[in-house]
Steps between C-alpha positions, in 0.01 A plus 500: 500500500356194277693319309453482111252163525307728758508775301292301206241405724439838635487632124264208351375557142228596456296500805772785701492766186151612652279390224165473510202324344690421141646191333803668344717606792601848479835685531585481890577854678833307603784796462205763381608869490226722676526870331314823574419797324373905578317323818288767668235408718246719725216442735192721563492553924199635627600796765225631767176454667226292320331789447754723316718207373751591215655263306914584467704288215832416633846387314640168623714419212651758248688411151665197680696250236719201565605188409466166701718210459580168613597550899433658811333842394404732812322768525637760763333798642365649819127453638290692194716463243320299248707172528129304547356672318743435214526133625107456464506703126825229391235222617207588311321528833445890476144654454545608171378852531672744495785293368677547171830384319645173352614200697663185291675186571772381247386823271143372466190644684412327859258248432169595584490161782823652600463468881322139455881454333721650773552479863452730772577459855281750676633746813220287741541117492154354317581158610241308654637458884281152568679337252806355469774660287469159235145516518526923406720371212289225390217731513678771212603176283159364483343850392794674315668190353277284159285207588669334214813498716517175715490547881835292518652778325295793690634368784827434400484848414405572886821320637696699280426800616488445882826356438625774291328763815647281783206430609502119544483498891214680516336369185178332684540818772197713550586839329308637846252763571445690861387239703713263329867465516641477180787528254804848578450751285773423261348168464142665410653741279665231307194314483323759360781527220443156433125482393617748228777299399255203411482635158880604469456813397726698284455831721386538879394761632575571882347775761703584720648169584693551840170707672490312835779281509809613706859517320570138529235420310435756250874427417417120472200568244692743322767265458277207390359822228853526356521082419210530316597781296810287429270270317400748257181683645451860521372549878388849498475613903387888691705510811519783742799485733728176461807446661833485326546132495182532305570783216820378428249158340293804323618447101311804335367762756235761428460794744209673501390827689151645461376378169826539337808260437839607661701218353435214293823253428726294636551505869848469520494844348273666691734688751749575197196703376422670777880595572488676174256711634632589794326306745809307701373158714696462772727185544312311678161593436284260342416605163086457521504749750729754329258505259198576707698801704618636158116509378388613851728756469729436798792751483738210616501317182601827297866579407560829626569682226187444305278629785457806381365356137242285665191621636432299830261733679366507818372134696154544417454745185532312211869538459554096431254530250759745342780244563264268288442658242827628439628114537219380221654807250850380569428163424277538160828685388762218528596284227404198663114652509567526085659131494159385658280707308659427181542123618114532602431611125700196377288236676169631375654527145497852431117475512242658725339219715213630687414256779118495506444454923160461492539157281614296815293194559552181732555170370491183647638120522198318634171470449238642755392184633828385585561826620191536792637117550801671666415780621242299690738280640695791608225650666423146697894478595504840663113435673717171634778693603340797623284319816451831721266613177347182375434312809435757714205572262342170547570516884400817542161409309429153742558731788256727440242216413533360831477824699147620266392129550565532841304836593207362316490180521174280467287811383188428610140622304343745792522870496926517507510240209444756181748760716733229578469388128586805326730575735698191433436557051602833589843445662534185234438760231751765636793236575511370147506885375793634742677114449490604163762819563818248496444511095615846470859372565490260251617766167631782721791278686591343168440800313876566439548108382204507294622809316863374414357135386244654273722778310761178476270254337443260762148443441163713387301713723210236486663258612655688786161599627289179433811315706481728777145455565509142456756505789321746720149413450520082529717512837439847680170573364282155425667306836432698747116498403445181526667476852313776582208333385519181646575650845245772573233326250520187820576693770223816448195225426382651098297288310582147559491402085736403278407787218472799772861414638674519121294778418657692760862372446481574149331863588808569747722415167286707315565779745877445578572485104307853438675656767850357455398638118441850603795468692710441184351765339578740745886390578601417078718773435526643840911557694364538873303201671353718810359686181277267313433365915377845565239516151427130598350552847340865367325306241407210765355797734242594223423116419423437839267755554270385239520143537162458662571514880605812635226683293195363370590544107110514345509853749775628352429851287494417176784758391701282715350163461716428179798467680351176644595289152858550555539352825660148548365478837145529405497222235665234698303599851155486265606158327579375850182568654303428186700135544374536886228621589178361268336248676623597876200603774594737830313444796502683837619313799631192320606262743444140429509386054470699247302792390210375234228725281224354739663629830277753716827668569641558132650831460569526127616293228855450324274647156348782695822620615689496151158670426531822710848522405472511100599166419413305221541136636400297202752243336574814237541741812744294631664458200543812339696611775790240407487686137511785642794379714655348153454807288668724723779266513581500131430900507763513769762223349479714191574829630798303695586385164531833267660704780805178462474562151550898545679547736838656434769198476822724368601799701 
C-alpha cells in the first residue's frame, strides 16, 4: 500500500477530481455515495422469422434499490441475473429506453457527464496491444487529463500509478496482441484499471474483473481492488463465481437472481441471513457458491425441515424461478430492506428526484486538434508495431508490380498492344480495388476500443475518424501506388512523359481512396469481418462487370446501363486509358520501330479505339472521371461517418 506522501500524489487537486473544461475546480467524487432508486429496466427482443417478427418486452431489472459506499461493492448472481446489466445502468452506460428510476451520488442527481467522471474497467481488455503499458497510460493522460496541466505532472501522474499497479517491470512492455507476446493477464487487466485511474475517480466501475485470469491472479487483482478502496473510493464490481479468498475482500455484496435483488448489505452478514431462512451452508463450502445452489434451487443447501415450505420443482420447470421469487419477497420484508429504503429516502431529502436518462452527454478535456494529434500517433505506433499488416501491404503491392510488369513487359504498338494494354489497366484497376479490402478491418477490430474511449470522453467522433484515415490512407493506401506506379509504369513501356506517368499514379490513388472509402462504409458499424468481406467482393462482382472490358458498356440495355455510374472499376480503367491511349497508332506485323499514322500497315489509332468503345478522351474526359472518383469518395466517407455517429455505443 502507499504511504501517506504517495497517497497525495495519487489524489492531486484538482486535476484527479475528474473535472473538466472549467476554471473553478469542482467537488471531487473522492468518498462519493452511489444510491439507487425503484430501478426497473426492460428491453424490446424481436422473436421469429423476418417475416412474422414480433417484438417481446422483457424485465431485466425490477424495483431494485441500494446504497453504494466507499469499498469493495460486488455484485453476485448467476449467468442472467442482471448483475451487468445493473453494472452498465450504475455507469450511465445503459440505453436509456426502457429505463426508469433515480440514481444519485452523495444525494444529488448523477451528473449528466457522469461516465466522462467515473471509471469503468470493461469485461474485454480495450488496451491497445502494440503499445507499451506507459505508452497506453500516457495515451489516457493526454486525452482525459487538462492541457493546462504540465506534462511533468501528467507524467508524474503515470509513475504513480504503475507504481501503485506494480507494474514497473513491465512499464515499457508491449501489452501484446496474437502474434505478439505480451504482458500475463493479470498484468493487462491491471493495465486496463490504470488508464481509468488517470483521472482518480471517485467510483469505478468493473465487469467482471477475474473473466480469464486463473485463481492466482484474479485473487491478485482483487486484492490490489481492496487497497484502493482503502483509500476512500467506492469500486463498484459484477462478479460471477469467485473463490473464497476473494469474497471474504467483498465489503457490501448484492445478490441478484433474475431481475430481482436477493440481498443487498454487508457481506459479513450474508450467510447469517440466509441461516434465518433456512438455507444451512455447509462448513466448508465457500459462501459464493452457496448462494448460487440456494438460487438454483439445489436441495443440498436447504435445512431439512423447511423443504416442505419451499417450492423447488422439478430440474427444468421453472421451479428455481419459484425459489426466486420467494427469496426477493423474503427479503423486501426484513428490516434491513426498511433501514435502506428509509436510509435511501434520507439521502435524496425526503424529495422525489427523478433522474432524467436521456440528459447524458460526453464531455471532454482536450481540444479536437490535440485530440486527432494522438489518436494519430496511436494509429502510426500500432502500423509500426503491427508489420505482418503494414508491411506486408507495401510488399505485397511491389510484388505484384513486378509479376504484371513482367507478363507484359515492353508492350509493343501491333495488333496485341491495345489487348495487352487494357489487359495490363485492367488488372492495375482491379488490384487497387481488392487491395482496398484490408480497410474494412480498420473500425471493426477496434470497434470494442473505439466504443469504450468515446462513451468515456477520450476524444470526439471527428477526430477519431479523420485520424484513422490519415493513418490508413497516407501509408497503406497512397504508398503502395506510387510503388506500384513506378514499377509497372517502367517495366510495361506506357507513355514515356513526365505528365502521363503522374496522371496515372495519382488515378491509382484516386481509385485505391474510393474503394478503401466504400470499404469503410460498408464495415462502420459492422461485428463480423468475413461479413462486410462478403458485401465487399459482391459489390466488386457488379463493378467489374461494367467497368468497360468484359462487356462493351455503350451496348448495354439501357434499363441496365445505369448501373455503369456506380462502378469504381469503370472510372479508373476509363481515366487510365484516356491517360493512354490518344496519340498511340497499331500496325499489323510490327517488327522493326514504331507504328506511325503514315504506315501502309496501320491498323487503328489510340483515338479510334477509345472511339468504338464510348470514350470521351478529351482533357475534360479524362478528368471528370477523377471527380467522379472524388465524389464518390466523400459520398462513401460520409455514410462511414453517420453510421459511427449512430451506431448503438451503450448496450
Amino acid at each position: 500500500m502507499a504511504d501517506k506522501d504517495s497517497r497525495t500524489v495519487v489524489q492531486m487537486e484538482p486535476v484527479l477530481n475528474g473535472l473538466r473544461k472549467s476554471d473553478n475546480p469542482k467537488k471531487s467524487l473522492q468518498g462519493a455515495t452511489l444510491s439507487f432508486h425503484n430501478v426497473n429496466y426492460r428491453v424490446k427482443i424481436k422473436t421469429g422469422l423476418i417475416c412474422c417478427r414480433k417484438v417481446v418486452k422483457r424485465q431485466i431489472l425490477t424495483d431494485v434499490n441500494g446504497i453504494m459506499r466507499p469499498g469493495l461493492n460486488a455484485i453476485l448472481g448467476p449467468t442472467g441475473s442482471g448483475k451487468s446489466s445493473l453494472l452498465d445502468v450504475l455507469a450511465a452506460r445503459k440505453d436509456p429506453h426502457g429505463l426508469s428510476g433515480e440514481m444519485l451520488i452523495d444525494g444529488k442527481p448523477q451528473p449528466p457527464n457522469f461516465k466522462c467522471l467515473s471509471g469503468y474497467v470493461v469485461q474485454d481488455d480495450v488496451v491497445m496491444g502494440t503499445l507499451t503499458v506507459r505508452e497506453n497510460l500516457q495515451f489516457s493522460a493526454a486525452l482525459r487529463l487538462p492541457r493546462s496541466l504540465k506534462q511533468k505532472e501528467k507524467d508524474e501522474r503515470i509513475n504513480q500509478i504503475i507504481k501503485e499497479l506494480g507494474l514497473t517491470k513491465v512499464a515499457n512492455s508491449k501489452v501484446g496482441t496474437e502474434l505478439i507476446r505480451g504482458v500475463s493477464g493479470g498484468e493487462r487487466k491491471r493495465t486496463n484499471i490504470g488508464m481509468e485511474l488517470i483521472t482518480d475517480p471517485g467510483i469505478l466501475f468493473l465487469d467482471e474483473p477475474t473473466t480469464g485470469l486463473d485463481a492466482s491472479t484474479a485473487n491478485a487483482v482483487l486484492l490490489l481492488l481492496k487497497r484502493m478502496s482503502r483509500q476512500g473510493k467506492t469500486i463498484i464490481f459484477s462478479i460471477h463465481q469467485p473463490r473464497y479468498s476473494i469474497f471474504r475482500l467483498f465489503d457490501s455484496l448484492t445478490l441478484l437472481a433474475g431481475g430481482k435483488m436477493l440481498y443487498h448489505g454487508p457481506s459479513d452478514y450474508a450467510l447469517d441471513y440466509f441461516t434465518q431462512l433456512g438455507y444451512n451452508c455447509e462448513e466448508h463450502n465457500n459462501p459464493a457458491d452457496f448462494f448460487l445452489d440456494v438460487i438454483n434451487g439445489d436441495s443440498t443447501a436447504v435445512a431439512l425441515n423447511t423443504l416442505e415450505d419451499v417450492d423447488l420443482g422439478e430440474p427444468n420447470d421453472g421451479g428455481s424461478q419459484t425459489v426466486v421469487d420467494k427469496l426477493a419477497e423474503d427479503f423486501c420484508n426484513t428490516g434491513y430492506y426498511k433501514e435502506t429504503k428509509a436510509e435511501l429516502e434520507k439521502l435524496s431529502g425526503g424529495k422525489k428526484l427523478k433522474t432524467n436518462f436521456f440528459t447524458r452527454q460526453i464531455t471532454y478535456n482536450t481540444s479536437v486538434f490535440h485530440q486527432i494529434k494522438w489518436v494519430s500517433k496511436r494509429s502510426f505506433k500500432n502500423l509500426l508495431g503491427n508489420p505482418q499488416a503494414s508491411i506486408a501491404q507495401v510488399m505485397v503491392s511491389l510484388i505484384l508490380a513486378l509479376i504484371v510488369g513482367a507478363i507484359f513487359f515492353g508492350v509493343k504498338d501491333d495488333e496485341n498492344g491495345i489487348q495487352n494494354r487494357v489487359g495490363s489497366l485492367f488488372f492495375i484497376t482491379t488490384n487497387q480495388c481488392f487491395s482496398s479490402v484490408s480497410a474494412i478491418e480498420l473500425f471493426i477490430v477496434e470497434k470494442k476500443i473505439f466504443t469504450h474511449e468515446y462513451i468515456s470522453g477520450y476524444y470526439r467522433l471527428s477526430a477519431y475518424f479523420f485520424s484513422k484515415l490519415i493513418a490508413d490512407l497516407i501509408p497503406m493506401r497512397t504508398i503502395p501506388s506510387i510503388i506500384f506506379t513506378c514499377v509497372i509504369y517502367f517495366m510495361i513501356g506506357f507513355k514515356p512523359t513526365a505528365g502521363n506517368f503522374f496522371t496515372m499514379m495519382f488515378t491509382l490513388m484516386m481509385i485505391s481512396y474510393t474503394a478503401t472509402s466504400m470499404a469503410l462504409a460498408i464495415a462502420a458499424g459492422q461485428d463480423v469481418v468475413a461479413v462486410a468481406n462478403l458485401l465487399m467482393t459482391i459489390c466488386f462482382v457488379f463493378m467489374i462487370i461494367f467497368s468497360g472490358l468484359l462487356v462493351n458498356v455503350t451496348s448495354i440495355m439501357d434499363w441496365l446501363a445505369w448501373l455503369k455510374y456506380f462502378s469504381i472499376p469503370r472510372y479508373g480503367l476509363t481515366a487510365l486509358q484516356a491517360n493512354e491511349f490518344p496519340g498511340e497508332f497499331f500496325c499489323r506485323n510490327i517488327t522493326v520501330g514504331k507504328c506511325s499514322a503514315n504506315s501502309s500497315s496501320l491498323l487503328t489509332t489510340g483515338e479510334d479505339y477509345l472511339h468504338n468503345q464510348g470514350i470521351d478522351y478529351s482533357s475534360w474526359g479524362l478528368w471528370q472521371n477523377h471527380l467522379a472518383l472524388a465524389i464518390m469518395t466523400l459520398i462513401f466517407l460520409t455514410i462511414a461517418y453517420l453510421k459511427l455517429k449512430f451506431m448503438k455505443k451503450l448496450t
